[in-house]
C-alpha positions, 0 to 999 in steps of 0.5 A: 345604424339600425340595420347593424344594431338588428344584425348584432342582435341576430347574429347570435341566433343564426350561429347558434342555428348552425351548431352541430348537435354531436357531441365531441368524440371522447377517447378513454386512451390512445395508444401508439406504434411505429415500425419497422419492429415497433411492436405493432404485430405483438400490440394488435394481437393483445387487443385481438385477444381482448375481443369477447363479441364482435371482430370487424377486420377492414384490410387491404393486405393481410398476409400476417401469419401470427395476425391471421393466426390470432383472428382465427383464435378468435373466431374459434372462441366464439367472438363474431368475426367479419373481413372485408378485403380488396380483390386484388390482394387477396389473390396475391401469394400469402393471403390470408384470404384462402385460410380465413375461408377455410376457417368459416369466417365471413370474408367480403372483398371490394371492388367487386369485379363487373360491378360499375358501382364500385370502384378503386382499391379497398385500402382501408387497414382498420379493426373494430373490436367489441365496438368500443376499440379501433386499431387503425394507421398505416399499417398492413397486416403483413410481415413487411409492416412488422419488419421492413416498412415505416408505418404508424398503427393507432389503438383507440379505445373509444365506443363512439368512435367504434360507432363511427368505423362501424357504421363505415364498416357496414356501408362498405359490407353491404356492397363488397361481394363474396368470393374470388 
């Protein structure tokens, strides 16, 4: 009777032991898109053109004509624009990867080619802008997404989530490598 009485008594210590410190996440708004013709494209664009500092783009295909168009806009207003890319999407045809160069933005592609350490697709298809919003999902920023796919696209406006893909941003930039 004795061993249960100190195990009651301690039970409360060992959970509160085990508590996470973090703090939930909090979002100020979610916002939500379907396609095909869910207005997707036209909902990122309007966040693109939003972006005062900083533009973090991760995507696995990016042939979007109007998308690339936007990020380029932004690069050429002065927000700070940096693309991570996979490999093998950005030598396919419609890339924008070859315009995006051209334009002078920091471009990284993963896997790296010969590198053991890096493996697999990039196919990650997320957004960090001024980190404080993430536009995440589904969603491939290309026409097919737009027009024929069924995806889902989520914009959320949240600096500590920003934080989080930031901080996974910047891990997978620190490995990706330049160049086709």
């Amino acid at each position: 009777m004795r061993k249960w009485s100190v195990l009651l008594l301690l039970f409360p210590l060992f959970l509160s032991s085990c508590k996470k410190e973090e703090k939930p996440i909090t979002f100020e708004s979610i916002e939500v898109y379907f396609s095909p013709k869910g207005s997707a494209q036209s909902a990122i664009i309007r966040e693109l053109q939003k972006a005062q500092k900083s533009l973090d783009i991760a995507m696995f295909s990016f042939t979007s004509k109007e998308l690339g168009s936007a990020v380029i806009d932004a690069y050429k207003r002065g927000v700070k624009v940096r693309i991570i890319m996979d490999q093998g999407q950005a030598k396919e045809n419609f890339s924008r990867y070859p315009i995006f160069v051209q334009a002078g933005i920091p471009v990284k592609l993963l896997p790296v080619e010969g590198k053991k350490f890096v493996k697999g697709l990039m196919h990650n298809k997320f957004a960090i802008i001024d980190r404080k919003t993430v536009i995440t999902g589904s969603y491939n920023w290309t026409a097919s997404a737009e027009e024929i796919n069924y995806e889902n696209l989520l914009i959320i406006h949240s600096p500590k989530l920003a934080e989080k893909y930031e901080e996974y941003f910047e891990s997978m930039w620190r490995k990706a490598g330049d160049g086709i």
